[in-house]
LOZA-344461 format. One line per 5 residues: number of its first residue (from 0); their letters; for each residue x negated, y negated, z negated of N, C-alpha, C. Coordinates in nm, 3 decimals, always signed. Example, Ala and Ser with C-alpha at 12.3 -4.5 7.8 and 13.67 -1.06 7.14 Angstrom:
! LOZA-344461
0 = AS = -1.319:+0.569:-0.780:-1.230:+0.450:-0.780:-1.320:+0.330:-0.780; -1.285:+0.225:-0.708:-1.367:+0.106:-0.714:-1.290:-0.003:-0.787
! end
This chain:
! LOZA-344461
0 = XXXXX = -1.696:+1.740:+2.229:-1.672:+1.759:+2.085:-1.711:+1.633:+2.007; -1.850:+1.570:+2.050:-1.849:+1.430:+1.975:-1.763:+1.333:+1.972; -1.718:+1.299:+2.119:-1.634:+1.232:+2.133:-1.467:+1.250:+2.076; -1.430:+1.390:+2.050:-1.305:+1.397:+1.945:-1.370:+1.400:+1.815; -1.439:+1.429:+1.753:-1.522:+1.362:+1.628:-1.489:+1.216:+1.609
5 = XXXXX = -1.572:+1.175:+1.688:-1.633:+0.993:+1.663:-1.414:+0.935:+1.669; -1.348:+1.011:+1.751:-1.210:+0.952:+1.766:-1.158:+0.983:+1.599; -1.154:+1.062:+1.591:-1.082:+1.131:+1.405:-1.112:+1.019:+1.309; -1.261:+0.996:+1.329:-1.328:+0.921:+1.220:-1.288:+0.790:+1.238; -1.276:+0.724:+1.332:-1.221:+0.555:+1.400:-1.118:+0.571:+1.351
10 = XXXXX = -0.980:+0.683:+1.379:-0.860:+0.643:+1.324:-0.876:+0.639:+1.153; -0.960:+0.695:+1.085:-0.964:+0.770:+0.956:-1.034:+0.651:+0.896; -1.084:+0.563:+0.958:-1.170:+0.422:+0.918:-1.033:+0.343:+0.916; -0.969:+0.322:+1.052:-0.900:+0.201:+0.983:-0.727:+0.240:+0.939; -0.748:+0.355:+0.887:-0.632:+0.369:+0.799:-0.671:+0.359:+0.654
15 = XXXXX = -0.814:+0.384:+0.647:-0.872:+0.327:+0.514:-0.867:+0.187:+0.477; -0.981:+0.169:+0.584:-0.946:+0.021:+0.603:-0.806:-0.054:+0.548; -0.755:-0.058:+0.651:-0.590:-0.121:+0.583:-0.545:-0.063:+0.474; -0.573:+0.072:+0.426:-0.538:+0.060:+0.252:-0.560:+0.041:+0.176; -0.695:-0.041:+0.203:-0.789:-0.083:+0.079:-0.849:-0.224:+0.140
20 = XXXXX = -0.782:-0.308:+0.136:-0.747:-0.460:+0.178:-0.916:-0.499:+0.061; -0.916:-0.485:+0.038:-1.054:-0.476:-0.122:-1.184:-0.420:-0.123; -1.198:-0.382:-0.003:-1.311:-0.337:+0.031:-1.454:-0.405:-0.043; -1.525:-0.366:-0.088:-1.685:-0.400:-0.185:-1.613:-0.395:-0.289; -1.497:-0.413:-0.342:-1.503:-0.342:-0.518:-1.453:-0.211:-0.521
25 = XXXXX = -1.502:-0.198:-0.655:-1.520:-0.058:-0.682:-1.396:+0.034:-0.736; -1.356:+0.128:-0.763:-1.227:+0.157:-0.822:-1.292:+0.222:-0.963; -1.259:+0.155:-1.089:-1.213:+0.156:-1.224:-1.147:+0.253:-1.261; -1.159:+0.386:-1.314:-1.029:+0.455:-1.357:-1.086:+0.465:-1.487; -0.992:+0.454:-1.595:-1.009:+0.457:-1.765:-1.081:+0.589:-1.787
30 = XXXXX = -1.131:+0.577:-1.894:-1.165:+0.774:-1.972:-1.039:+0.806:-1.993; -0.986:+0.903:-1.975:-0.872:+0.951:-2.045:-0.874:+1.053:-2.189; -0.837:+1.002:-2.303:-0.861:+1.082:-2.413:-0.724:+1.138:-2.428; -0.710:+1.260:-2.493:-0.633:+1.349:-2.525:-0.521:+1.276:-2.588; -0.485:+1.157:-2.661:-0.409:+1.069:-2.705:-0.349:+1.031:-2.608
35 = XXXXX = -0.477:+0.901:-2.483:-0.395:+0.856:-2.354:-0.309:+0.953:-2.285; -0.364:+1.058:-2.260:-0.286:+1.169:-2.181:-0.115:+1.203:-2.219; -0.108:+1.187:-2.387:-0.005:+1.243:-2.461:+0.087:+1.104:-2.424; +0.050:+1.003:-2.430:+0.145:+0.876:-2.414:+0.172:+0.868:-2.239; +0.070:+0.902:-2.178:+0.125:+0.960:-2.020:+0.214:+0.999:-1.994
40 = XXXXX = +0.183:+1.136:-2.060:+0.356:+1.231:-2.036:+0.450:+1.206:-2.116; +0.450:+1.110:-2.180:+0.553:+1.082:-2.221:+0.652:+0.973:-2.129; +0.567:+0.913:-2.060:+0.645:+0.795:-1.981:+0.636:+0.828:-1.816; +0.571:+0.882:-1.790:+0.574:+0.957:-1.703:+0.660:+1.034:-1.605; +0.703:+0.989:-1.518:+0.837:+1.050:-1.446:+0.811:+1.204:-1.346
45 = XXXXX = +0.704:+1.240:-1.325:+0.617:+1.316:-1.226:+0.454:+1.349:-1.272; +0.475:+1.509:-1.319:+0.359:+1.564:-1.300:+0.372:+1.713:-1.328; +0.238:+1.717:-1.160:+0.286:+1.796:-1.062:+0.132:+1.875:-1.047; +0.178:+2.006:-0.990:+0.024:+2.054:-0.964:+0.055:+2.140:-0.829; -0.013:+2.094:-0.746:-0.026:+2.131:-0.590:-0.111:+2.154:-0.483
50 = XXXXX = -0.055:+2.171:-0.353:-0.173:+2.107:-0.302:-0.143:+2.007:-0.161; -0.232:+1.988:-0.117:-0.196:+1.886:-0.003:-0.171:+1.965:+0.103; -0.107:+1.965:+0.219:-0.079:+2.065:+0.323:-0.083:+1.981:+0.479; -0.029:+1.860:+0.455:-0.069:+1.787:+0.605:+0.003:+1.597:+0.586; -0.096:+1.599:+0.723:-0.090:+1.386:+0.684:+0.068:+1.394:+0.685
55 = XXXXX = +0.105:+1.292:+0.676:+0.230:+1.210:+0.717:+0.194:+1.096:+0.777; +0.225:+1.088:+0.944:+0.206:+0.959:+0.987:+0.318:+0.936:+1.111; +0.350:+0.841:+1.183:+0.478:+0.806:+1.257:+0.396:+0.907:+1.376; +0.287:+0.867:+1.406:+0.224:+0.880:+1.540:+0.172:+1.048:+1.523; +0.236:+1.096:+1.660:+0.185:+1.239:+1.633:+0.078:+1.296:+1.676
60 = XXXXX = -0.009:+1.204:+1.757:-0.151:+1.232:+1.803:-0.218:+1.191:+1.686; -0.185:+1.049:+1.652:-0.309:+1.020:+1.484:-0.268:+1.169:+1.359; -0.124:+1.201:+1.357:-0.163:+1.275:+1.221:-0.171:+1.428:+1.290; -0.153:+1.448:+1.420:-0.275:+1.563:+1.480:-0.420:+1.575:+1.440; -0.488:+1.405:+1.463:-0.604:+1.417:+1.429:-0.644:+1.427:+1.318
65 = XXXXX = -0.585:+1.357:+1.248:-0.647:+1.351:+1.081:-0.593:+1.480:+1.005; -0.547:+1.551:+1.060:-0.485:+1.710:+0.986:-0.611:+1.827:+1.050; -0.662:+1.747:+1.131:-0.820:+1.824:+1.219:-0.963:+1.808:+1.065; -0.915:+1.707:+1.010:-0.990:+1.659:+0.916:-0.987:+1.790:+0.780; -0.926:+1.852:+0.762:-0.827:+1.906:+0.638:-0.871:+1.801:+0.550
70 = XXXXX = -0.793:+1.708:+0.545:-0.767:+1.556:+0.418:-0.693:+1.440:+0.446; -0.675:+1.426:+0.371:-0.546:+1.302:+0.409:-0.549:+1.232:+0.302; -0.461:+1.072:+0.278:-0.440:+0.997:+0.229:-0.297:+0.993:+0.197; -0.202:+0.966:+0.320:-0.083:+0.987:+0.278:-0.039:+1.113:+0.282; +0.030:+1.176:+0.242:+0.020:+1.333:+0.249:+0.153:+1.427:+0.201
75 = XXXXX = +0.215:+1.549:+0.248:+0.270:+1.607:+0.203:+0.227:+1.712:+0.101; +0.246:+1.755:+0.009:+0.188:+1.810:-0.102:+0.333:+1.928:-0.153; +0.293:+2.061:-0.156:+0.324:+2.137:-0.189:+0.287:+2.197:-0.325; +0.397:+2.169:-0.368:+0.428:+2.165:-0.544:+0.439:+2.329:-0.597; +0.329:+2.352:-0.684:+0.341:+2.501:-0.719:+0.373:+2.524:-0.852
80 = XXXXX = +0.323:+2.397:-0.925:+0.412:+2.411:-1.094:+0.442:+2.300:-1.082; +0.554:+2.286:-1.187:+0.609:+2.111:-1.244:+0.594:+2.132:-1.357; +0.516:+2.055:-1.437:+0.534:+2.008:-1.594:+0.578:+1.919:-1.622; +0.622:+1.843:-1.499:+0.775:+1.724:-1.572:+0.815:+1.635:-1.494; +0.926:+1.661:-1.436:+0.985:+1.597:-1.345:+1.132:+1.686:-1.278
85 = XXXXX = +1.212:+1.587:-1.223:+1.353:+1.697:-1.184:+1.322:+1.682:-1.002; +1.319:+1.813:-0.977:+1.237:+1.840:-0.802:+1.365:+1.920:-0.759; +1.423:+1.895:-0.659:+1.484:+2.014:-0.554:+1.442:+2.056:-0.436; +1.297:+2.052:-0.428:+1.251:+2.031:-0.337:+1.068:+2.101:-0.338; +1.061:+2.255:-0.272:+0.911:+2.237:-0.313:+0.802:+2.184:-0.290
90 = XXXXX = +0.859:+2.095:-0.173:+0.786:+1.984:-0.129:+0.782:+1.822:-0.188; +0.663:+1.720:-0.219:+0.654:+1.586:-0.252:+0.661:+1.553:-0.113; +0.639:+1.400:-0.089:+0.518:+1.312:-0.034:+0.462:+1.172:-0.090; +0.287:+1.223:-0.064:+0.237:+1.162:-0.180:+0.226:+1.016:-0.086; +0.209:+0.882:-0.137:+0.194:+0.779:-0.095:+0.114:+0.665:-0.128
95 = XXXXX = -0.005:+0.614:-0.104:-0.094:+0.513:-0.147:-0.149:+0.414:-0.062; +0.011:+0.371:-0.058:+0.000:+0.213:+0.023:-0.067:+0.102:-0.067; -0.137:+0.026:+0.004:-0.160:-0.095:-0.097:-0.240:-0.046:-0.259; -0.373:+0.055:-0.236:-0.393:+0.101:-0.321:-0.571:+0.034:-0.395; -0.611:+0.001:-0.234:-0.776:-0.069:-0.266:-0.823:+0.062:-0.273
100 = XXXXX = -0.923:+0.031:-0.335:-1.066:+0.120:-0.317:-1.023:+0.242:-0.411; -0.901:+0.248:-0.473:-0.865:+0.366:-0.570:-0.796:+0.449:-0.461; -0.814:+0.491:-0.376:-0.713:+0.607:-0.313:-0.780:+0.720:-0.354; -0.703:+0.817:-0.327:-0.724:+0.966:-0.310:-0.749:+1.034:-0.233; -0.868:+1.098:-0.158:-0.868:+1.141:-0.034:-0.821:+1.305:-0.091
105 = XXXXX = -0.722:+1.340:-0.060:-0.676:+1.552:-0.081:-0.712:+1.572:+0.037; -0.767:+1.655:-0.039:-0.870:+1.785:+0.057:-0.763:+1.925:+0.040; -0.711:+1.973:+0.154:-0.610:+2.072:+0.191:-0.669:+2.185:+0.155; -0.551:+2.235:+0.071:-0.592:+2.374:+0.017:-0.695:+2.349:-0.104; -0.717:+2.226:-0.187:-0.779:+2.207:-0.273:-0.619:+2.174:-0.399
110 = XXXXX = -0.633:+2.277:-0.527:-0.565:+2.221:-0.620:-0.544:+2.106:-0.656; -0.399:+2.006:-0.727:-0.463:+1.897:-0.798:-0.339:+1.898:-0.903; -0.382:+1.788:-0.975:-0.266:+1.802:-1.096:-0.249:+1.588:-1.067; -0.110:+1.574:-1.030:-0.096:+1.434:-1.024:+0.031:+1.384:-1.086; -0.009:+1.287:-1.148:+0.104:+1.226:-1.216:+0.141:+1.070:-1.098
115 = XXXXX = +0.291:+1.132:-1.084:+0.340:+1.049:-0.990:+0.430:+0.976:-1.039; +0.448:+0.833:-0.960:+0.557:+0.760:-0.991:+0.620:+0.736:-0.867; +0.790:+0.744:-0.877:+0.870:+0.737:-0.770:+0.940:+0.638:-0.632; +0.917:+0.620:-0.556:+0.947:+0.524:-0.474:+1.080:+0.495:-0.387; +1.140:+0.467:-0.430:+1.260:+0.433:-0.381:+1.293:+0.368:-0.215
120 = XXXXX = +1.187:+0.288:-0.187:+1.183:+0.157:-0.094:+1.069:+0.146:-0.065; +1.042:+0.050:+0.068:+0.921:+0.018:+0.119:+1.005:-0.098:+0.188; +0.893:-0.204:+0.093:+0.907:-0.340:+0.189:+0.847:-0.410:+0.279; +0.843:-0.443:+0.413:+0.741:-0.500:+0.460:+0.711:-0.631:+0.437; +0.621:-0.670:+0.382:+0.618:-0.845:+0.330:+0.547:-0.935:+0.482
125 = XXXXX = +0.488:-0.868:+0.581:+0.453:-0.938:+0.693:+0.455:-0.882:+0.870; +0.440:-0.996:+0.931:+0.475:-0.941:+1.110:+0.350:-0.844:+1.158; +0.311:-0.752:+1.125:+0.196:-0.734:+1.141:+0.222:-0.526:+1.177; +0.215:-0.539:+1.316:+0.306:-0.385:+1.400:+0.174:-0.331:+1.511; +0.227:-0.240:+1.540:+0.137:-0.155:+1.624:+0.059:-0.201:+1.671
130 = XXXXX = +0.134:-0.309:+1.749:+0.114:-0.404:+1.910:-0.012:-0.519:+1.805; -0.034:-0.529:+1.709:-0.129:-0.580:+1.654:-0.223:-0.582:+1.703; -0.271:-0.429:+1.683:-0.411:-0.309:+1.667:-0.405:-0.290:+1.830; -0.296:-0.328:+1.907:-0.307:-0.294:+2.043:-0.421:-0.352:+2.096; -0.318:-0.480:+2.120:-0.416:-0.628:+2.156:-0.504:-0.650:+2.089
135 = XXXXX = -0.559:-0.604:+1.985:-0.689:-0.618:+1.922:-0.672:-0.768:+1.842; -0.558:-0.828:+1.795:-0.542:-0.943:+1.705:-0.604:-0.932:+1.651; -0.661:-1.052:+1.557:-0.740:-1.045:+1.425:-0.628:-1.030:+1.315; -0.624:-0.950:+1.237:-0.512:-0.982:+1.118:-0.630:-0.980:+1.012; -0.549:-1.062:+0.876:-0.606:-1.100:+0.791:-0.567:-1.053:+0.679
140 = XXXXX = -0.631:-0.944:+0.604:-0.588:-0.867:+0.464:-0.569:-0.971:+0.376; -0.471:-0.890:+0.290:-0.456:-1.007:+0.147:-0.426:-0.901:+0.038; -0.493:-0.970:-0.058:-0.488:-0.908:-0.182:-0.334:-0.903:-0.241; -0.317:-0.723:-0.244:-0.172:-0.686:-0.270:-0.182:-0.691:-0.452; -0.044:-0.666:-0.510:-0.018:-0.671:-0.611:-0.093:-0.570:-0.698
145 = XXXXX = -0.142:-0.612:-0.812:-0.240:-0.448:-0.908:-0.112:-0.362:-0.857; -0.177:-0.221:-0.867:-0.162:-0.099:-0.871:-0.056:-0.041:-1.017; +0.013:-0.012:-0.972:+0.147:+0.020:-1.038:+0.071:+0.075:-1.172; +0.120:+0.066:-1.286:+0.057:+0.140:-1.479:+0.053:+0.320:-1.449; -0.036:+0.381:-1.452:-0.028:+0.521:-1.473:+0.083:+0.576:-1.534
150 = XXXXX = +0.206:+0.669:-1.516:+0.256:+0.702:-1.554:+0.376:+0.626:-1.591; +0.381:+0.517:-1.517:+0.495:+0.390:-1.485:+0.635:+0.503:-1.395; +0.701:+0.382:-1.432:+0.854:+0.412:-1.410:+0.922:+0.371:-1.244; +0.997:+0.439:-1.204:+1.050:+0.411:-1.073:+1.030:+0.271:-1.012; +0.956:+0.285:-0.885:+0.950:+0.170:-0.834:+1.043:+0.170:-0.700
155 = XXXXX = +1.099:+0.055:-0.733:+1.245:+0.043:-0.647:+1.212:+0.012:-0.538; +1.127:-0.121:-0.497:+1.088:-0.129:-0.371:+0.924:-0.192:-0.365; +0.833:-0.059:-0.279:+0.721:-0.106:-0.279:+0.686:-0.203:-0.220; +0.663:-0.285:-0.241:+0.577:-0.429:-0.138:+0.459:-0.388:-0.042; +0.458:-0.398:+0.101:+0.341:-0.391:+0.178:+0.313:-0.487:+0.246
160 = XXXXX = +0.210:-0.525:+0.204:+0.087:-0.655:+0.274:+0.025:-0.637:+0.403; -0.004:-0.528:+0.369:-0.150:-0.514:+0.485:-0.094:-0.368:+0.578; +0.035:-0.316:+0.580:+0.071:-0.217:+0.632:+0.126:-0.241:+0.785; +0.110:-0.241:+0.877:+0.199:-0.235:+0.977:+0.343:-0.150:+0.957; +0.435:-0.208:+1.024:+0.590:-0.281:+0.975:+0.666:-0.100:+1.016
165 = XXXXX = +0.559:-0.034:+1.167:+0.634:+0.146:+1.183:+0.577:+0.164:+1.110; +0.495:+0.167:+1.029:+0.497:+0.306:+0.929:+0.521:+0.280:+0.809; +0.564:+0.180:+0.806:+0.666:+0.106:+0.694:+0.823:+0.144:+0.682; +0.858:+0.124:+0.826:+1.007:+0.170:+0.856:+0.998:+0.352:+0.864; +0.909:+0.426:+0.847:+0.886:+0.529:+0.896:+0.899:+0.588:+0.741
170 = XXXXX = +0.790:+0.560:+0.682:+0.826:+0.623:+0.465:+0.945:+0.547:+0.415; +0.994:+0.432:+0.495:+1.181:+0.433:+0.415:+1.290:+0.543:+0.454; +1.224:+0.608:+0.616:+1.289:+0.711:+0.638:+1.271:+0.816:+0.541; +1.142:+0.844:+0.523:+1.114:+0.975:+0.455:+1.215:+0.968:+0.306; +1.179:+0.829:+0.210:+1.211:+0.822:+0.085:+1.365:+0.816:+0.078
175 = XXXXX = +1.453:+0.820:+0.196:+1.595:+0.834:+0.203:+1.663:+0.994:+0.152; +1.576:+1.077:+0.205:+1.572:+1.249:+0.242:+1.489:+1.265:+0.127; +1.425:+1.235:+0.114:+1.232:+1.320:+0.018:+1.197:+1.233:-0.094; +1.193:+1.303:-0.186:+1.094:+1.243:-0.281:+0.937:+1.175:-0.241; +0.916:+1.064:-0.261:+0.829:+1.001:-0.249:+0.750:+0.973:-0.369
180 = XXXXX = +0.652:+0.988:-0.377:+0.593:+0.955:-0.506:+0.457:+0.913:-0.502; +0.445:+0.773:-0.539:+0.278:+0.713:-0.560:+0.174:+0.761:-0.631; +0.036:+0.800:-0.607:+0.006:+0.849:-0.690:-0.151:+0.772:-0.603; -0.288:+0.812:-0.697:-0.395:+0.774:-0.662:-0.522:+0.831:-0.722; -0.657:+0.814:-0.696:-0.736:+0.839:-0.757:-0.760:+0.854:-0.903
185 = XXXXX = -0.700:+0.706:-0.955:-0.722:+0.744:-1.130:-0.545:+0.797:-1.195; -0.485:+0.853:-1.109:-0.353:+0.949:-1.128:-0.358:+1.083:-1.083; -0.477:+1.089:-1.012:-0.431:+1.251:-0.953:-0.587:+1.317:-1.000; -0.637:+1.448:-1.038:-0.686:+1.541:-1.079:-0.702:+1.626:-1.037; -0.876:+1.717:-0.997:-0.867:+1.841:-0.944:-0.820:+1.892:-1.045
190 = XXXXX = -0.753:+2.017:-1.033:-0.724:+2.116:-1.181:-0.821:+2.168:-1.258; -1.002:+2.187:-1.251:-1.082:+2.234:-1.277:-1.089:+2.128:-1.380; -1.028:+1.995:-1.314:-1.158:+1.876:-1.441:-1.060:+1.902:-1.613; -1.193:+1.858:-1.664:-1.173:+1.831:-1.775:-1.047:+1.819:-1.841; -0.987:+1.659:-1.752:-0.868:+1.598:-1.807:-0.764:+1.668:-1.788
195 = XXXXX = -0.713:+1.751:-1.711:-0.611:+1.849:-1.658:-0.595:+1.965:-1.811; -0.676:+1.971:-1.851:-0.660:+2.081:-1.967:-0.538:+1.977:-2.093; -0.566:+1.820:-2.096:-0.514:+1.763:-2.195:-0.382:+1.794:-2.174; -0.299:+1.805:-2.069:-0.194:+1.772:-1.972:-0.127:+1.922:-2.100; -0.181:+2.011:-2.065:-0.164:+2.141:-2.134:-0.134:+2.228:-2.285
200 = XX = -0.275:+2.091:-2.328:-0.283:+2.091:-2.454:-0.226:+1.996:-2.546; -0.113:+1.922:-2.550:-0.075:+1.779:-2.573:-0.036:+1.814:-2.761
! end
């Protein structure tokens, strides 16, 4: 049992790891006042209240393991209200490539209220694949582009730095079929907090 433990947590390190190329700073999310919130939904293409239900990953032993976790990073999310957005689908998938120290860890079967923005594309900007992490290469993170504006508008094609190139080619599959939608720590909300009531009360 330790030993499938200590394995969950190694993969669950360096999928962090590589999404947060930024490691020692801290993640920043604004106060949100009842004003910010109202100019949110207004520009805002996606917001959604759900919950997370299981990883999304190419490899079916890693998102075996990390679905052992109930939490995930990249994630499918089962949509139970929409307050604004056009869905055919009661399913998202949420995505926070290239996010730094702001990700979201969803905890399954935990509510959230997230304002998403849409992803069209995934680009790979470098050679950097499985066979990396095989051979144990050194690769070298680089600081990806800031983090898309809260409540920002369709992003056509995401840029990835620090992603290996399958599971890059793997969410252009998904975003062909599925709504894809970015979302993160200072975008997504348990439903209990505070700020989730503004969403309501606008």
């Amino acid at each position: 049992m330790k030993k499938i433990i200590s394995l969950n947590m190694k993969i669950i390190i360096v999928i962090i790891f590589l999404s947060c190329p930024t490691i020692g700073w801290t993640c920043e999310c604004m106060s949100l006042t009842k004003k910010d919130v109202e100019e949110i939904s207004k520009t805002a293409e996606y917001i959604l209240i759900g919950t997370a239900i299981e990883n999304i990953h190419y490899q079916d032993s890693i998102q075996k393991n990390l679905n052992e976790e109930e939490a995930g990073i990249e994630v499918k999310f089962k949509v139970e209200e929409i307050i604004k957005g056009n869905l055919n689908s009661k399913f998202v998938y949420l995505n926070q490539f290239e996010t730094g120290n702001c990700i979201q860890v969803f905890k399954f079967g935990v509510k959230y209220l997230i304002v998403g923005t849409k992803i069209n594309q995934f680009e790979n900007m470098r050679p950097f694949s499985k066979d990396s992490l095989t051979k144990g290469e050194i690769f070298e993170t680089q600081q990806p582009p800031p983090n898309p504006p809260l409540g920002g508008k369709t992003i056509n094609k995401r840029k990835c730095f620090n992603i290996e190139k399958e599971l890059v080619k793997y969410w252009n599959k998904i975003a062909e079929q599925e709504t894809v939608l970015y979302t993160n720590k200072c975008s997504s909300f348990y439903v209990k907090s505070n700020y989730v009531e503004y969403f309501f009360n606008k």
